[in-house]
C-alpha positions in Angstrom: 0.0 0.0 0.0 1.1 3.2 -1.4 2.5 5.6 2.0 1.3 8.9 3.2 3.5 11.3 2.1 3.9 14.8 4.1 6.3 17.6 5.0 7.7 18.2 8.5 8.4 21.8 8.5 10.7 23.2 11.4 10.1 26.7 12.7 13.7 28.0 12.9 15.5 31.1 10.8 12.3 31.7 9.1 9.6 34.4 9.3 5.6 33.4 9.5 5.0 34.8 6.0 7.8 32.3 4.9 6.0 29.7 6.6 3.1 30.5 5.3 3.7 30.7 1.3 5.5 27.5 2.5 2.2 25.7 3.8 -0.1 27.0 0.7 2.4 25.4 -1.4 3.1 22.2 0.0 -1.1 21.9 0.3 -0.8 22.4 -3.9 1.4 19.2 -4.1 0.3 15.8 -3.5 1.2 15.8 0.3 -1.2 15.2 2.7 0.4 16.2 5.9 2.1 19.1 7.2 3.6 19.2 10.7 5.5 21.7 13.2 7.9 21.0 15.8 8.5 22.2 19.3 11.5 24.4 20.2 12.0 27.6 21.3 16.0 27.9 20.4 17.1 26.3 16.6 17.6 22.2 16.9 21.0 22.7 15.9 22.1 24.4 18.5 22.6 27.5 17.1 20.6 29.6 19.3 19.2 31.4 16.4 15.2 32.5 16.3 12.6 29.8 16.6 8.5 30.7 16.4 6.7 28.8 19.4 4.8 25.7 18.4 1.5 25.9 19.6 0.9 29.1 17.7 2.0 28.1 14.8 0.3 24.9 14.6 -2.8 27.1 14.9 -1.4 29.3 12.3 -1.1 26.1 10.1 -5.0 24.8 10.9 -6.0 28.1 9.2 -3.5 28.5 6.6 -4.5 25.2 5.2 -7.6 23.6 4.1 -6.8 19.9 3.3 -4.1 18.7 4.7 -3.8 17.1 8.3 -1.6 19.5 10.6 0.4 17.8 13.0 2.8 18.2 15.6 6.2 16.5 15.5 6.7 16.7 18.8 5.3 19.0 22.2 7.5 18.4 25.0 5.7 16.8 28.0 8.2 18.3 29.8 7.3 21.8 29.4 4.0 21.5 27.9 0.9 20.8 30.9 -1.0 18.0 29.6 -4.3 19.9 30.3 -3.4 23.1 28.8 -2.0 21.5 25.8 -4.8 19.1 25.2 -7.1 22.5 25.4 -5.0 24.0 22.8 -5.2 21.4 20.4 -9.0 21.1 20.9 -9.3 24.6 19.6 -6.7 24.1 16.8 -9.0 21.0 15.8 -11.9 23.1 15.5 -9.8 25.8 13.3 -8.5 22.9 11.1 -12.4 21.6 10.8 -10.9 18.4 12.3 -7.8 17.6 10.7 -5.2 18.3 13.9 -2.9 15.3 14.9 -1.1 15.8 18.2 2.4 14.3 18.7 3.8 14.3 22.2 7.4 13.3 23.2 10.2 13.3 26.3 12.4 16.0 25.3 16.1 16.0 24.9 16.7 20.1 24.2 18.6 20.7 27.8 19.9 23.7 26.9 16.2 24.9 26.1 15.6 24.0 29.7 18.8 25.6 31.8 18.1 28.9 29.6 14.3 29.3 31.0 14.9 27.4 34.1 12.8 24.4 33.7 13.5 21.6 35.8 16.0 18.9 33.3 15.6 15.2 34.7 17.2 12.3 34.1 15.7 10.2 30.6 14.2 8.0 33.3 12.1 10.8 35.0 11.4 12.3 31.8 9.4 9.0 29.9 7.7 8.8 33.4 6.1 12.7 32.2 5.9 11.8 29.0 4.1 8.3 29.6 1.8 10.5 32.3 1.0 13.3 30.3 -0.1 11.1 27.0 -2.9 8.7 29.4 -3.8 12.7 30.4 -3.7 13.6 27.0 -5.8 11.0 25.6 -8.8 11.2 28.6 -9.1 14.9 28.2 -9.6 14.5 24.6 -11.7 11.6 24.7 -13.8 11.1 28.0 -16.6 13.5 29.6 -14.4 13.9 32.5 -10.4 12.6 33.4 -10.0 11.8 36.8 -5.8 10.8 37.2 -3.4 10.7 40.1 0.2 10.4 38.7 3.3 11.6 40.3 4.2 14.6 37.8 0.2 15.6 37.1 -3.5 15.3 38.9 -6.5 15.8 37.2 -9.8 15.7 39.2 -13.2 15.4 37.6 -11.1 17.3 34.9 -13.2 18.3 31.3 -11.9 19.7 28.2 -14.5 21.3 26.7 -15.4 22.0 23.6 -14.3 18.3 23.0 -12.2 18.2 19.3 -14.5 17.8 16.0 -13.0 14.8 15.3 -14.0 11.5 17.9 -10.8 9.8 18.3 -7.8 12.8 17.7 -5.2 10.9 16.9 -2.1 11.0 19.6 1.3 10.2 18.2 4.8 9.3 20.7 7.9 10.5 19.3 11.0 9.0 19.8 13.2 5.8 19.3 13.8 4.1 22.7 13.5 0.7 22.4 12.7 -0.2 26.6 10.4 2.7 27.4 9.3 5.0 24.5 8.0 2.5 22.0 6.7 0.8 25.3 4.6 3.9 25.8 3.9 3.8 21.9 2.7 0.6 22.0 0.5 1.0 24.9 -1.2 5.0 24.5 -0.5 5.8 21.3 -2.4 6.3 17.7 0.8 6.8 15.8 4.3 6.5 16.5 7.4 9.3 14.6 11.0 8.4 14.4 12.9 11.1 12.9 16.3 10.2 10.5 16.8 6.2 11.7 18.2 4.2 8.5 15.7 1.9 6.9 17.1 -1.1 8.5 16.8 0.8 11.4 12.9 1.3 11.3 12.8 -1.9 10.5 14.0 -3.3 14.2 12.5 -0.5 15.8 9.2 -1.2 14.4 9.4 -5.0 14.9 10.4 -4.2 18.9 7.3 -1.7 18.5 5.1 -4.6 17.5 6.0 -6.7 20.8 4.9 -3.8 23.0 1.7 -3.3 21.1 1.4 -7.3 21.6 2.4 -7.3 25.2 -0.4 -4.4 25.5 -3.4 -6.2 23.8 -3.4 -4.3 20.8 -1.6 -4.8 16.7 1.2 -3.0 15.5 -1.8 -2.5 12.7 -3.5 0.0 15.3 -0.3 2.0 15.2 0.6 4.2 12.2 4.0 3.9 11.8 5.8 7.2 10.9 9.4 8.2 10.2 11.2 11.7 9.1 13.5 11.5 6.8 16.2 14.9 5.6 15.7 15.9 1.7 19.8 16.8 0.9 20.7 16.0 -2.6 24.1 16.9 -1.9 26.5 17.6 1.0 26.2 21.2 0.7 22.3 21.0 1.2 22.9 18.4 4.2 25.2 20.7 5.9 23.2 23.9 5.3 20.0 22.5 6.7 21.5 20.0 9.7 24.5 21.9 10.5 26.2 20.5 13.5 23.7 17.4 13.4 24.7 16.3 10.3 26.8 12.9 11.2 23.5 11.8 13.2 20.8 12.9 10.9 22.5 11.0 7.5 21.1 7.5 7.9 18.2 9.2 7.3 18.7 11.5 4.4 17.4 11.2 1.0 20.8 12.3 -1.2 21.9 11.9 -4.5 19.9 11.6 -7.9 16.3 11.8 -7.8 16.5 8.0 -8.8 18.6 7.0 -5.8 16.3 9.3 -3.2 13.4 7.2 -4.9 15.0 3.9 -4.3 16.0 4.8 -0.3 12.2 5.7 -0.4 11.3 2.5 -1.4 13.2 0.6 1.3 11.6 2.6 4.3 8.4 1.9 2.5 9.6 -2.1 3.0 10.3 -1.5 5.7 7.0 -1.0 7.2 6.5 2.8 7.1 2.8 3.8 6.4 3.7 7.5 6.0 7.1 9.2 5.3 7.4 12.9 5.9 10.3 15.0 4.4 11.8 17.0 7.0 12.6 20.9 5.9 14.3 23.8 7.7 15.0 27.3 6.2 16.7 28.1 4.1 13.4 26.8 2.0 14.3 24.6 -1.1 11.4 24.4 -2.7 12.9 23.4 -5.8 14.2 19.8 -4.3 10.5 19.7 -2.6 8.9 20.0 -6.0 11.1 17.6 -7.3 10.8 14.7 -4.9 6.6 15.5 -5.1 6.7 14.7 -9.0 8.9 12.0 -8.3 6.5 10.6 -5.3 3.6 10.8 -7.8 5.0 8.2 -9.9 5.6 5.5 -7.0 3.4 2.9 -7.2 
């Protein structure tokens, strides 16, 4: 079966008319999927500017009119599980029920030490993220969440107006193999990996199918996602990655339009049910355009 195809977009060295000119055109290709990260400093640890996430994911809702809008991941760690799940009610109801929220642990620490926020240990921090996802998903799905966690309470807690959409799907981020696809396979709708090789995937998802198992549930319940760079050449890879370069490759479409097709192909083997090309300014839309004619002809 044929992927969903979509564009991660990241919200760094960029301005929100950009960003938007950006959306409208990735809506006029066949993608069906646009997503925003969370940062508030560049992923590359640059320091440059970086727009905030939950406004620009309601920025994206109305900017767009077919696409689903996603988010690629909010931090549990700095984002209340009640006050996000409110936000992304309303952003539903701007999209006319095409949001997707993605939640993950966080690994940004020097996002943290700058404002202050308290940086755990990865232990403590997949304890939030497992506790504000079960949060997540009752505030968006029940009448009322009643939950008594160590990181958050909720008593007799409502979000209301509820999302348009029944069941908005909640996607985990992340790789771990011990606790995060745990989570995954327990809580979650959909599941993101972003720049893992094909083979990769491949184990991840397969490790991802035992938790699902172990939880009562099919890795078929779980849409399986990954991010992969679009770099045709080292120049590209090094403009848009920077410093994260040597970790994002394994993940990077490069090379002729033939050979990007063909490393395509493997994640689709792989098991991956929708493959979203991750972008950062400087914008190339012309390597965009070019894998969307070249997506078109997949079978």
């Amino acid at each position: 079966m044929r992927p969903i195809f979509g564009v991660h977009t990241g919200l760094q060295n960029t301005t929100v008319d950009e960003l938007r000119g950006l959306w409208r055109r990735i809506e006029e290709l066949p993608f069906d999927w646009i997503s925003i990260w969370d940062h508030f400093y560049a992923a590359d640890f640059s320091g440059s500017h970086c727009h905030e996430a939950v406004s620009m994911h309601a920025a994206l809702a109305c900017e767009t009119r077919r696409v689903r809008v996603g988010s690629l991941v909010y931090c549990a760690g700095y984002r209340h599980p009640a006050v996000l799940a409110n936000a992304i009610s309303t952003i539903d109801h701007l999209s006319g029920g095409r949001a997707d929220i993605g939640i993950g642990a966080g690994w940004a620490s020097y996002e943290y030490e700058a404002y202050g926020i308290p940086f755990p240990g990865a232990g403590e921090r997949l304890d939030i993220l497992e506790e504000s996802v079960q949060c997540v998903r009752g505030l968006l799905r029940d009448e009322v969440t009643t939950f008594a966690g160590r990181h958050f309470q909720l008593t007799d807690a409502r979000c209301d107006p509820k999302p348009v959409q029944p069941e908005l799907p909640i996607w985990v981020g992340g790789g771990g193999e011990k606790r995060t696809l745990k989570i995954v396979g327990r809580y979650a709708d959909g599941w993101n990996i972003p720049f893992p090789s094909p083979e990769a995937f491949a184990r991840k998802r397969e490790v991802l199918a035992g938790h699902a198992a172990d939880a009562g549930r099919s890795i078929d319940d779980i849409r399986c996602a990954v991010n992969v760079g679009l770099c045709p050449t080292e120049e590209d890879l090094q403009e848009q990655f920077g410093g994260l370069a040597p970790g994002v490759r394994p993940g990077v479409l490069m090379g002729s339009e033939q050979q990007m097709v063909e490393h395509l192909h493997r994640y689709v083997e792989a098991g991956a049910q929708q493959i979203n090309l991750a972008m950062r300014a400087p914008w190339q839309l012309g390597h965009l355009e070019l894998m969307a004619q070249a997506i078109e002809s997949m079978d």
